[in-house]
C-alpha positions as CSV (number, residue, x, y, z in Angstrom):
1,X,193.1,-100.5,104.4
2,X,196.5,-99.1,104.9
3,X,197.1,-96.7,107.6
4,X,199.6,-93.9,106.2
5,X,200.4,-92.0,109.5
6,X,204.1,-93.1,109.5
7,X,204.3,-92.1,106.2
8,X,203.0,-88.6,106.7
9,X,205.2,-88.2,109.8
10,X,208.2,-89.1,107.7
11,X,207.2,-86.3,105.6
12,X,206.3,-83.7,108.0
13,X,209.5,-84.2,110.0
14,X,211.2,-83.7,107.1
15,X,209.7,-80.4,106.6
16,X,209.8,-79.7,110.4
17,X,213.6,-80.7,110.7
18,X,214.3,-77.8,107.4
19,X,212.1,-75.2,108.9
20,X,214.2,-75.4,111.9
21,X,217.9,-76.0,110.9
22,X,216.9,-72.8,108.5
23,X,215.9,-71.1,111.3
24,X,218.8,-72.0,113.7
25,X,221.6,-71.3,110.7
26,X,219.7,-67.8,110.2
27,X,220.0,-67.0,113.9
28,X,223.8,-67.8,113.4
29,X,224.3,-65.9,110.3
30,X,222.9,-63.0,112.1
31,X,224.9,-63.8,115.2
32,X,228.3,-64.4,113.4
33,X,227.6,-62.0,110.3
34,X,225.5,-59.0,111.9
35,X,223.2,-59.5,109.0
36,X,220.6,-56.0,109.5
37,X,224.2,-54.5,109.4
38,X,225.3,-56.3,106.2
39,X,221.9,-55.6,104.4
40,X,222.0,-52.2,106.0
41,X,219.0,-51.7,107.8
42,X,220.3,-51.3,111.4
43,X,223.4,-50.4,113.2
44,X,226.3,-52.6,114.1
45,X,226.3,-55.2,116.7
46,X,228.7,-57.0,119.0
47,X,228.4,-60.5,119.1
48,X,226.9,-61.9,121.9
49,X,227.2,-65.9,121.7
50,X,225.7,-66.8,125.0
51,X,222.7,-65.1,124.3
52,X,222.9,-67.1,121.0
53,X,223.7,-70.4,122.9
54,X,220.3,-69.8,125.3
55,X,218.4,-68.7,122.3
56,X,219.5,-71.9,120.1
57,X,218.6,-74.2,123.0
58,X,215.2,-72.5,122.8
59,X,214.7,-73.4,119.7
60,X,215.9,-76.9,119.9
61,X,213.9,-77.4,122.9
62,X,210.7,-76.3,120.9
63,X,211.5,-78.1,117.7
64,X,211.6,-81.8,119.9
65,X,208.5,-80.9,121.4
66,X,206.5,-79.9,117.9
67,X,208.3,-83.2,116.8
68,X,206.6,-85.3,119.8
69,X,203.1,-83.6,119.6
70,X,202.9,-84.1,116.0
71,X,203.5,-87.7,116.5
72,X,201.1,-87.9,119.0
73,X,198.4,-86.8,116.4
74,X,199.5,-88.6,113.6
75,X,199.5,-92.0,115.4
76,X,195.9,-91.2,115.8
77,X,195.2,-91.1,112.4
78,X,194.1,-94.5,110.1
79,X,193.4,-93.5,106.4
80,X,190.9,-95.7,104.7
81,X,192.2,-95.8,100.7
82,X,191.9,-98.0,98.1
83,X,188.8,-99.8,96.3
84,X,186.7,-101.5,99.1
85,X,184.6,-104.4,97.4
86,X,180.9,-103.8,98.7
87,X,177.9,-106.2,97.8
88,X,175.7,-104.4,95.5
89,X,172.5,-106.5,97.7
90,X,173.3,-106.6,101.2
91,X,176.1,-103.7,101.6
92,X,178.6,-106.3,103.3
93,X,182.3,-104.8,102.6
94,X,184.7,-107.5,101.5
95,X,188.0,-107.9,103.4
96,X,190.8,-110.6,102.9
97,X,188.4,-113.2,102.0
98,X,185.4,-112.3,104.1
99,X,182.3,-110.3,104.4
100,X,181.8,-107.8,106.8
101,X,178.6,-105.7,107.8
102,X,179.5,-102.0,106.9
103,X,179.5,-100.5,110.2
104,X,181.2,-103.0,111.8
105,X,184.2,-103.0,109.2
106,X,184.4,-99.3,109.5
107,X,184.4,-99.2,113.5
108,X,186.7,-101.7,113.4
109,X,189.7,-100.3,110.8
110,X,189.4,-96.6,111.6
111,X,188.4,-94.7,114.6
112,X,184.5,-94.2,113.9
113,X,181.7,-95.2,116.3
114,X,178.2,-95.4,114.7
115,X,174.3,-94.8,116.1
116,X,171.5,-96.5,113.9
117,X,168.6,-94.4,112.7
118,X,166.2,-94.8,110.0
119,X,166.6,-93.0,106.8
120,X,163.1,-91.5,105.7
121,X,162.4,-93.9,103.0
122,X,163.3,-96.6,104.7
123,X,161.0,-95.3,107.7
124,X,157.7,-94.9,105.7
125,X,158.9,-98.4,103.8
126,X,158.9,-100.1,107.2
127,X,156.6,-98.3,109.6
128,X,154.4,-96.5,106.9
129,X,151.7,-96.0,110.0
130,X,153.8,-94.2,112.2
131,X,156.3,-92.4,109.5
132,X,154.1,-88.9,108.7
133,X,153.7,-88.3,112.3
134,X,157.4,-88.9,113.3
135,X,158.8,-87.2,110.9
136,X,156.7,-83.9,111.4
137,X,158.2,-84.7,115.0
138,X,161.7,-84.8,113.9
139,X,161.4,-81.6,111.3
140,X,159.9,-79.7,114.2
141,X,162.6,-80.4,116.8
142,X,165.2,-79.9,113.8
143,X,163.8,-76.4,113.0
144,X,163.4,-75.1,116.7
C-alpha cells in the first residue's frame, strides 16, 4: 500500500498557488492598467492602491487558509493501489512476507471499520433451518 496524499497535495498546491498568483497579478493589472478602460467596457478610474493593498491581503489571507484546510483533508486520505496477493482458499491478503485476514489488513492500512454479516448463500449453507425465515425478515424490513 502506498499512501499518495503528499503527492496529491504537492499537486493541488501547485494548482492552488497559480490560481491565486493569477488572480492577485489580475487584480494589479486592473489596479495599475485600468483594464475595463483599456478593453473599453467602462469608464476611467483613478488608482486607488490601499484599497488594492486591503484587497490583496484578502486574498492572501484566504489562499493560506484553502492551503491549510486542504491539507487537513488530504492527510486523511490513504490510497490502497497496487496488486494485493489474496489466497485463492482462505481470502488471507499477503503483506511483506505475511498473511493477513482481509478485514483486518484493510482496517488496519486505510481508514475502514467493518461489521460481519452473512451473505445469503453463506446463510442457507450454514443455518439452512433458520435461512428462509430470516431472510423474509430481512427483505421485509428492507422494503418497509
Amino acid at each position: 500500500m502506498k499512501h499518495r496524499a503528499a503527492g496529491c497535495f504537492r499537486k493541488l498546491k501547485a494548482t492552488i498557488h497559480i490560481s491565486y498568483v493569477i488572480v492577485l497579478g489580475l487584480m494589479w493589472a486592473d489596479e495599475c492598467f485600468d483594464l475595463p478602460y483599456l478593453l473599453k467596457i467602462g469608464p476611467q478610474t483613478p488608482p486607488n492602491y490601499a484599497e488594492s493593498l486591503l484587497e490583496s491581503a484578502a486574498v492572501i489571507v484566504i489562499w493560506f487558509i484553502t492551503i491549510r484546510t486542504c491539507k487537513g483533508f488530504l492527510t486523511k486520505i490513504k490510497v490502497l493501489e497496487g496488486l494485493l496477493p489474496i489466497c485463492s482458499a482462505c481470502k488471507k491478503i499477503g503483506s511483506n512476507g505475511q498473511w493477513h485476514e482481509i478485514d483486518a489488513y484493510i482496517s488496519e492500512e486505510s481508514e475502514a471499520d467493518f461489521t460481519h454479516s452473512l451473505c445469503p448463500d453463506c446463510l442457507r449453507k450454514l443455518y439452512p433451518e433458520i435461512a428462509d425465515s430470516v431472510l423474509k425478515q430481512l427483505n421485509k424490513n428492507n422494503n418497509s
